[in-house]
C-alpha positions in Angstrom: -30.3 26.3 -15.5 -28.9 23.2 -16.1 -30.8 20.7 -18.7 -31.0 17.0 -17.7 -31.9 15.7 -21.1 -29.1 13.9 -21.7 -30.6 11.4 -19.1 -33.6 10.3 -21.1 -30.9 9.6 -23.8 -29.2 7.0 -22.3 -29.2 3.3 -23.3 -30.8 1.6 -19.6 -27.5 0.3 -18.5 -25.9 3.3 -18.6 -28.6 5.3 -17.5 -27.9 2.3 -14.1 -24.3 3.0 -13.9 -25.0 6.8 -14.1 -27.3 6.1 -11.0 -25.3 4.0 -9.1 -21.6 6.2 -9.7 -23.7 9.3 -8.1 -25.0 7.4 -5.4 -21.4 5.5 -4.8 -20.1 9.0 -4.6 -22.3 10.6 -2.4 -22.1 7.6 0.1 -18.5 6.9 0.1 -16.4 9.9 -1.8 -14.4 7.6 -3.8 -15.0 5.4 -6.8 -11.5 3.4 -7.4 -10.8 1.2 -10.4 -9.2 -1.4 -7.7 -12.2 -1.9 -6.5 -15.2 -0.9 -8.2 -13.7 -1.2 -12.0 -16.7 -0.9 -14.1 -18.2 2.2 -12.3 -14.6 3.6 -12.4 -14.3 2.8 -16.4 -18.3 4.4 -16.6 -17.1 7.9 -15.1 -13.4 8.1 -16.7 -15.2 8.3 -19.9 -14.9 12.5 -20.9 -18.8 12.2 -21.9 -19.9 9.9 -19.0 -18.4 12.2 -16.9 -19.3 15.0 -18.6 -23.1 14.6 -17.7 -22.1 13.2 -14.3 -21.0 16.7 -13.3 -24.1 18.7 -15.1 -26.2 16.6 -12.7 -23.6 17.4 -9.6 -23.5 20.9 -10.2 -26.9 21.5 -9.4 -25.8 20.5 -5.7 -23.0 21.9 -5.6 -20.4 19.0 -6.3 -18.2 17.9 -9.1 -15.9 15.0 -9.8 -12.7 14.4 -10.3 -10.9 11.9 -12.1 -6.8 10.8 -11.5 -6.0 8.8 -14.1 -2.6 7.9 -13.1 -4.3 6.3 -9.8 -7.8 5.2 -11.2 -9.1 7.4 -8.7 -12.6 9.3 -9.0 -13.0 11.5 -6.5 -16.3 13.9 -5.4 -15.1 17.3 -4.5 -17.4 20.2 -4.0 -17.6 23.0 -7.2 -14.7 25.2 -7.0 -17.8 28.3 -7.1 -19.0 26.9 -3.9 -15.7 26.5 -1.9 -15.8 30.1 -0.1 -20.3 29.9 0.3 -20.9 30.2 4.0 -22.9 27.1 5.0 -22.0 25.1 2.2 -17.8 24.4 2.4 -18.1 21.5 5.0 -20.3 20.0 3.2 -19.4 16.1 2.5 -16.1 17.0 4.9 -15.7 13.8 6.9 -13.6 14.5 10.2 -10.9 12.2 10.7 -9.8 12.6 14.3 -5.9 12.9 14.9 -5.2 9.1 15.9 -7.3 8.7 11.9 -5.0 10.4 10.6 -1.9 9.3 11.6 -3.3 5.9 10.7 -4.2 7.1 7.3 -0.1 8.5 7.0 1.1 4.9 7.8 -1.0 3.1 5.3 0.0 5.7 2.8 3.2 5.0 3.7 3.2 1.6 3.9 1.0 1.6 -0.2 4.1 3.5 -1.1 6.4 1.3 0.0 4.7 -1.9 -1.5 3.3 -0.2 -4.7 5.2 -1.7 -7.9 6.0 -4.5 -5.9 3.3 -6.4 -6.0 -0.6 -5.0 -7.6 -2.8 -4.9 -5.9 -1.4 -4.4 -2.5 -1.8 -6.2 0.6 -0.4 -5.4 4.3 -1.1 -7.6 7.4 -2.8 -6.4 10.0 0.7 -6.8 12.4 2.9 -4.5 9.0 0.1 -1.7 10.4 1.1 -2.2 14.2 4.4 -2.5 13.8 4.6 0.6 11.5 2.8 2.5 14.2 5.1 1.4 16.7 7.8 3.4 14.5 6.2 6.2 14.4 5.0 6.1 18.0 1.4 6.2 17.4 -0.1 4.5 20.3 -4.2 3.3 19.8 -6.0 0.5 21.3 -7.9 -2.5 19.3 -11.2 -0.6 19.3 -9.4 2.0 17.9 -7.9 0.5 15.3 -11.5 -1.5 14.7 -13.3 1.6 14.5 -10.7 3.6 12.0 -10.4 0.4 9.4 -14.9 0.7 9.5 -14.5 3.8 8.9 -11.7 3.9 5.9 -13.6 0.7 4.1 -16.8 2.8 4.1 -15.0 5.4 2.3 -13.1 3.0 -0.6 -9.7 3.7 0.9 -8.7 -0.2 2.4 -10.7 -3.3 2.1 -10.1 -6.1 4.8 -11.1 -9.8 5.7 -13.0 -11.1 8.3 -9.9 -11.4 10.4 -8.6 -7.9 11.2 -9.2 -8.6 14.9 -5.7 -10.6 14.4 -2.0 -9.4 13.0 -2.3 -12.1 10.1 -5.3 -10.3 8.7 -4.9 -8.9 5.4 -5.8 -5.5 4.9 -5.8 -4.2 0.8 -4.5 -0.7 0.3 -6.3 1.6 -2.1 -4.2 4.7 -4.2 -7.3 6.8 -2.7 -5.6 7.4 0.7 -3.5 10.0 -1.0 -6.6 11.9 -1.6 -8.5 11.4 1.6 -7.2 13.9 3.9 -7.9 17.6 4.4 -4.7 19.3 3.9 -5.0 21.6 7.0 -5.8 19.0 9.0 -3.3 17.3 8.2 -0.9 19.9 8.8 -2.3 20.4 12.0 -1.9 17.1 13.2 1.4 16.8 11.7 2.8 20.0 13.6 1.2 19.1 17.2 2.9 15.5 16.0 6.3 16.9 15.9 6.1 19.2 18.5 5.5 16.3 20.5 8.4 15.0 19.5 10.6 18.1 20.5 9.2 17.8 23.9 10.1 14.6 24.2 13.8 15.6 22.8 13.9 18.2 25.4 13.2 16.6 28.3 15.7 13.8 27.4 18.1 16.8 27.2 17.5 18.3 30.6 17.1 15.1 32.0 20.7 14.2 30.1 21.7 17.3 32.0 20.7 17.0 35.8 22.7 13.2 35.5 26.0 15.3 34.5 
């Protein structure tokens, strides 16, 4: 049985960050030091985070920290991974247009990262990116996905993201954000599209001869 006491130890500002870094977690996944520094610096502390997990385990969930990114991320407890019921808990769904989205702003943070902290794309670097890669999606789609990534601490965005001058900021927690078989999944049916493609430019190539 886990003890709580710890909690009626804390000073009442931590015992307010402690609240709020579960609650941050559970609502959006992510805590990153880009964007939510103090939380970020409350749960990197070994001791802070420490009692963090002793209160997550009890549902299930621990966190973990990337140093190197300033990432915190909520993952569910490794005991828990294989319990029928329980292993898409927390799981958000991206759909396969999300995730090819999410692979161009990764790639685009990779490209920018070290350049210039913290980084910024425009709206129209996104679009034109996708044109590259031959992801097609309408504006609504595009609306919808950047809701749904802000919600989970992986871009902000101004007021402007309707237009291709709108600034979109790019968080280190994309790298984290996607299911590994999905994305796998995605990324096969992605180039196997592509070898269709190839192969009807071939036979096509080869009825003009």
């Amino acid at each position: 049985m886990n003890d709580f006491n710890f909690m009626k130890k804390m000073s009442e500002e931590n015992a307010y960050l402690f609240k709020r870094c579960i609650r941050k977690m559970l609502d959006a996944t992510f805590i990153v030091a880009d964007k939510d520094e103090k939380l970020y610096d409350f749960i990197a502390s070994e001791s802070n985070q420490y009692d963090v997990n002793t209160y997550l385990a009890a549902i299930g969930y621990k966190v973990v920290v990337e140093e190197r990114m300033k990432v915190a991320m909520l993952q569910q407890a490794d005991e828990d991974i294989d319990t029928v019921g329980l292993k898409r808990v927390n799981l958000y769904r991206f759909d396969a247009k999300q995730v090819k989205l999410l692979m161009v702003l990764w790639l685009l943070f990779l490209e920018r990262m070290g350049y210039a902290d913290p980084v910024h794309v425009t709206v129209g670097d996104i679009i034109d990116k996708c044109k590259i890669y031959q992801i097609n999606m309408k504006p609504a789609d595009f609306k919808d996905s950047y809701r749904i990534f802000k919600k989970f601490s992986l871009i902000e965005y101004s007021d402007d993201i309707t237009t291709e001058e709108g600034k979109v900021r790019l968080y280190p927690s994309l790298q984290f954000c996607m299911d590994i078989g999905q994305l796998k999944q995605v990324m096969s049916e992605y180039i196997q599209d592509k070898e269709g493609e190839q192969d009807e430019l071939l036979e096509s190539e080869a009825v003009d001869e």
